[in-house]
N, C-alpha and C positions, 0 to 999 in steps of 0.2 A: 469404659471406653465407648465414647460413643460412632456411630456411624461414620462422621465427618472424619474422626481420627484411623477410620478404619485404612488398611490401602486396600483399591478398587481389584474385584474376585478377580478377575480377567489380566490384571496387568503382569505384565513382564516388562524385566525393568532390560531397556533396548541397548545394547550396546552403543555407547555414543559415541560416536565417529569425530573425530580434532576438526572443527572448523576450516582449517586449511586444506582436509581432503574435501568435504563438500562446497567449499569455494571451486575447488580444483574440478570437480564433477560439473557446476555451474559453466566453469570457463569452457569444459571440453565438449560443453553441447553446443557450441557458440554456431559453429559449420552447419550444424544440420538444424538446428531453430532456420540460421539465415537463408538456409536453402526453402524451407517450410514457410517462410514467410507469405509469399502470394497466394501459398495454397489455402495458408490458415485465413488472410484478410479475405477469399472468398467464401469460406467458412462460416464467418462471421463466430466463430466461438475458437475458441484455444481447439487445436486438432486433439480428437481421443488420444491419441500415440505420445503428442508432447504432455499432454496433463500425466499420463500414465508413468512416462520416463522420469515426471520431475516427481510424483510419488513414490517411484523405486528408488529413488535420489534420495529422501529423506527429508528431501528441504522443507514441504509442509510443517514438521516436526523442531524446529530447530525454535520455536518460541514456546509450542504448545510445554503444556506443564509438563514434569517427570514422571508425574504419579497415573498419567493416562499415556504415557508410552510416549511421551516430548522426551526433547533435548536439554532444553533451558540454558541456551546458549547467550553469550553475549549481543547485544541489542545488535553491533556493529557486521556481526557475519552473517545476521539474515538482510543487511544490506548490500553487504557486499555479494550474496548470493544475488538479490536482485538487478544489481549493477550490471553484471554476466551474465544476465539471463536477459534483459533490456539490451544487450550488446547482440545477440543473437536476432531476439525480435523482440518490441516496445511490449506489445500485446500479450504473451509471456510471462515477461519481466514484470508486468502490470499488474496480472490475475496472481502473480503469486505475493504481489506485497499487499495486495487488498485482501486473497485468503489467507495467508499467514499471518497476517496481523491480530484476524478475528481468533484463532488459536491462540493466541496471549492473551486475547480481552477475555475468552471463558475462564482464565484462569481467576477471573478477580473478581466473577461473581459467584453465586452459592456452589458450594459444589456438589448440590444434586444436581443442578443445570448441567455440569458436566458427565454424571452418571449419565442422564439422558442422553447427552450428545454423544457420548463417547465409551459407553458403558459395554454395548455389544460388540462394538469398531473404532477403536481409538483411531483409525485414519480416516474419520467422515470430516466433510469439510462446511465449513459455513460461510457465506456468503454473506454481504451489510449493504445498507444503505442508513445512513446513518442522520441523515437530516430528518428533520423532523415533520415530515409528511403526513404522519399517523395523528388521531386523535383517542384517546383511552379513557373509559367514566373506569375510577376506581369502583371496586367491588368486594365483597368479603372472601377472604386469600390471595386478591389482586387485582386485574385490569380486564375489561375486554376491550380491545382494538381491533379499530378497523382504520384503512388507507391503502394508497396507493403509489408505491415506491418508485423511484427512477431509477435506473445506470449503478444493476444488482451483480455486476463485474462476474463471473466466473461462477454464478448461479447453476448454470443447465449441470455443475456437479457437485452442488451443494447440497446437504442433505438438511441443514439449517440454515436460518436467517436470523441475522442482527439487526434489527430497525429501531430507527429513532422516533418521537413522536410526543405530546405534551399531556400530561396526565390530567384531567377535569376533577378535580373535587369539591363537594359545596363547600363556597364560604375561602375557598383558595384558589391565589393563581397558578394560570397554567405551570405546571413542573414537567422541564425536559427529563425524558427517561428513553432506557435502552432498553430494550425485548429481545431476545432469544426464543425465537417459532420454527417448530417443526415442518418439514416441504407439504409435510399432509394437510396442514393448516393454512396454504395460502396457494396462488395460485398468479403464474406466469405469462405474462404474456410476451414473444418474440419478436420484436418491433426493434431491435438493435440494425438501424439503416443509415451508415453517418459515414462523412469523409475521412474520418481519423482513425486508430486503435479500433479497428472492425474488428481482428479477433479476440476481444476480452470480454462479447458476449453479455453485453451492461443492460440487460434488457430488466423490463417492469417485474413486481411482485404487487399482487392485490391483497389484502386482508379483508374481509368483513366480519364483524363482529368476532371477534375470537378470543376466548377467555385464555389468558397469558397469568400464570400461576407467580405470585411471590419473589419464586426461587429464580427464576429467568428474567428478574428485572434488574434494572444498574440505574441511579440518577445520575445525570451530568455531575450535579454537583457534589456528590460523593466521589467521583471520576475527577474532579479539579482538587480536590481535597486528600487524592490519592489513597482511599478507603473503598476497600470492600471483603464478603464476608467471605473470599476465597482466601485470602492472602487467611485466613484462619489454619487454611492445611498443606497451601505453596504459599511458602516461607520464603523461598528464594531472592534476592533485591528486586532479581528483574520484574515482580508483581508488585513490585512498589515506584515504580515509573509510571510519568504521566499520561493519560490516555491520547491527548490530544500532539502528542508530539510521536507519537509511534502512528498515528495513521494518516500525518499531514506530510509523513516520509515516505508511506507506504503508495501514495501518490503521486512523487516526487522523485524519487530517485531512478529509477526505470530511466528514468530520460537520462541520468547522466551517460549511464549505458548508450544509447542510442545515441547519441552524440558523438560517442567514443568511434562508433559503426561510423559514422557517416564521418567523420574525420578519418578514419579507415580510407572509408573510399577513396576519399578526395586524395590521399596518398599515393593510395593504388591507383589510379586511373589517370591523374596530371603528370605520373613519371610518363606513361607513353601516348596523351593527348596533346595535340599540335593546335595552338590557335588562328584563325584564318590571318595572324600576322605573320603565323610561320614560327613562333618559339612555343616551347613545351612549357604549361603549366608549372612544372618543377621548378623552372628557370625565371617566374615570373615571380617582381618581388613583394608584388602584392600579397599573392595567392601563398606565398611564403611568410608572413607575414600576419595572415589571417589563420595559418595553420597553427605559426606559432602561439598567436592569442588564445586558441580556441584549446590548443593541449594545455595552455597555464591555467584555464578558467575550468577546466574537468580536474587536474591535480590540486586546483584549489576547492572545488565544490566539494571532492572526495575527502579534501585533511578539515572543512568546515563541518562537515558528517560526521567523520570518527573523534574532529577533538568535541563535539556538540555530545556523542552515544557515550562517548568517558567521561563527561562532565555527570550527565545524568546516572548512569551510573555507579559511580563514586557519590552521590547525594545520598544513591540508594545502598548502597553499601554501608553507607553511614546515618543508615534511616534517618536522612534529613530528606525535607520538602526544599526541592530546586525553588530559591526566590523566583518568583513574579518578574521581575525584570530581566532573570536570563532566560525562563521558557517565552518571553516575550520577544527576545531578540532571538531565540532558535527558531522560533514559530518564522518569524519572519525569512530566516535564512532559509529555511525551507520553502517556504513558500517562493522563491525567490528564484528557486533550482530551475521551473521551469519558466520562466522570461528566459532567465539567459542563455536559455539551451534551444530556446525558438531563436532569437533573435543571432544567434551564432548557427544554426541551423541553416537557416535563410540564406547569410550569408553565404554558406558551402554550400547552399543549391546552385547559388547566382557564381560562382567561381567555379563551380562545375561545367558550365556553358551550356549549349541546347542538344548537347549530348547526357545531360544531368535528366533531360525530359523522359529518357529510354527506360520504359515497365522493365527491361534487362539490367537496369542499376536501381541501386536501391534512396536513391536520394529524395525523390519525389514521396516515396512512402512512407522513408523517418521523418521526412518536415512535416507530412499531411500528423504523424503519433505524434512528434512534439507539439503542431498546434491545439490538434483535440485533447492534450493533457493541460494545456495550458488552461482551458476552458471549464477546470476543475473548480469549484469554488473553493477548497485548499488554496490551490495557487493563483487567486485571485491576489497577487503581492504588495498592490496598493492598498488595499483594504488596512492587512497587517503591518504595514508598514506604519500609517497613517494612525493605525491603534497604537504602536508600541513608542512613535513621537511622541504622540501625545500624553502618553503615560511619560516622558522624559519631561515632560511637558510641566507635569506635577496633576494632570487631569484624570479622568477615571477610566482604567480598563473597561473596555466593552466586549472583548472578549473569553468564553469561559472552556473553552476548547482549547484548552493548555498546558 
């Protein structure tokens, strides 16, 4: 037997709690994120209190592997956790689809990487930045890298990082790859100053030279091919799903939540605001009209999610690779999530009136997260849009983050 086959000294295997109780715990923070909200956007990081409550929650756990104290739950309930947790506050909602996510991708690389990370503390958390910033000369047992990361989401309690970055070898082209580096390895700078999602804390990570061992690396194109040497000891389907569609959601969905919030309001607040013509909001058939639009396109983004996390899914289930053509058209619909949740946003600002302007409602705050999410280059939805025609087209993908 060797090591890899071994299970890890430390673990205990966690009681795993039904999906619908930790949705249920996601939903019943909703009140006190929303209260927390202002305190956390002057914060500039997720408040200690709420990281700590949604660690006690379990929800970190709900992708991470079984054999380091995960759940390995269905793809669709660590969305839907997010969704409720994004209805409370964006910035929340946000740090936990970008750290949860990174909990699934250890699962699919070596799993010493995962000793390391999770060998003393199955609840350490890791932080990404995932574009490709870094530069790495291969080396004998692997890479040393250096660079300089952007918008490292919920770092200040990360105990690892995931970065992206292009490997230099003679005589070959650059090759995108993924790193797994310890906090002791690189080094932060707090520059998180922006109009949007102030609490997720997206500040820089620097490397210089730093010899990143074998076992901690992933290629892109092993990640599109859906191969790696973890799924060797998690077996489960959910390590057999594409990398590029679990963290173009883990960007993306947050907003439907906040959307839901701010349709909320607009509820609450037009049953007893009067407009200077003298009728109530409620009564006006506009403002009725755009609420109606605005709850069809959240009940549609939500059944475009879960029939998209079943599709995938059921591939994996049947260890088949999702064709090209539908993680092309998921990609997009993801990507997709936040246009329409600005642009529905907006409009519930401007139907709110110039009482919508009051730091005392929360309207002005969800449009400033919708737009700073938008500005993701995930949800950049022309871009994907524009690839996945084209490919209808009969022309060439251009994209490999999928």
């Amino acid at each position: 037997m060797s090591a890899n086959d071994m299970e890890p000294a430390h673990a205990i295997r966690p009681i795993r709690p039904a999906p619908e109780e930790l949705i249920a715990r996601a939903r019943a923070m909703i009140p006190a994120l929303a209260a927390r909200s202002v305190a956390q956007q002057k914060n500039r990081h997720v408040l200690p209190e709420i990281m700590a409550e949604m660690q006690e929650a379990g929800f970190f756990h709900v992708l991470q592997p079984r054999r380091w104290g995960g759940y390995e739950m269905e793809l669709s309930s660590f969305y839907d956790i997010q969704m409720a947790l994004g209805e409370g506050d964006m910035s929340a909602g946000w740090v936990y689809g970008t750290l949860g996510a990174v909990s699934w991708f250890i699962g699919l690389i070596d799993d010493r990487a995962a000793q390391e990370v999770w060998g003393s503390d199955p609840d350490v958390l890791i932080c990404s930045s995932t574009m490709p910033a870094g530069n790495a000369a291969a080396v004998d047992g692997g890479v040393r890298l250096s660079g300089h990361w952007r918008y490292a989401s919920g770092c200040v309690y990360a105990g690892w990082a995931l970065l992206g970055g292009f490997v230099n070898s003679p005589g070959a082209a650059p090759d995108y790859q993924f790193f797994v580096v310890p906090r002791k390895d690189y080094k932060t700078v707090d520059n998180w100053q922006v109009a949007g999602l102030q609490g997720t804390g997206s500040i820089d990570v620097i490397l210089d030279d730093v010899f990143v061992p074998a076992h901690r690396i992933q290629r892109l194109q092993d990640n599109f091919a859906l191969k790696g040497a973890g799924q060797a000891v998690n077996t489960a389907p959910l390590y057999r799903l594409p990398f590029g569609q679990i963290f173009v959601r883990g960007v993306s969905t947050a907003g439907i939540g906040a959307l839901q919030a701010m349709l909320n309001a607009l509820l609450s607040h037009g049953r007893i605001r009067v407009s200077r013509a003298g009728g109530r909001s409620a009564e006006n058939p506009f403002v009725q009209l755009l609420c109606a639009e605005t709850a069809a396109a959240i009940s549609e983004m939500r059944a475009t999610l879960h029939r998209n996390c079943r599709s995938l899914m059921d591939h994996a289930n049947r260890n088949e690779t999702p064709p090209l053509e539908l993680r092309l058209q998921y990609k997009f619909e993801a990507s997709s999530v936040m246009e329409r949740c600005t642009q529905l946003g907006a409009r519930l600002y401007k139907a709110a009136g110039s009482s919508g302007l009051s730091d005392e409602l929360p309207f002005g705050r969800i449009l400033n997260d919708l737009m700073a999410a938008r500005q993701h280059i995930s949800n950049q939805t022309e871009y994907y849009g524009s690839n996945w025609g084209g490919v209808l087209f009969g022309l060439e993908n251009k994209d490999f983050l999928l």
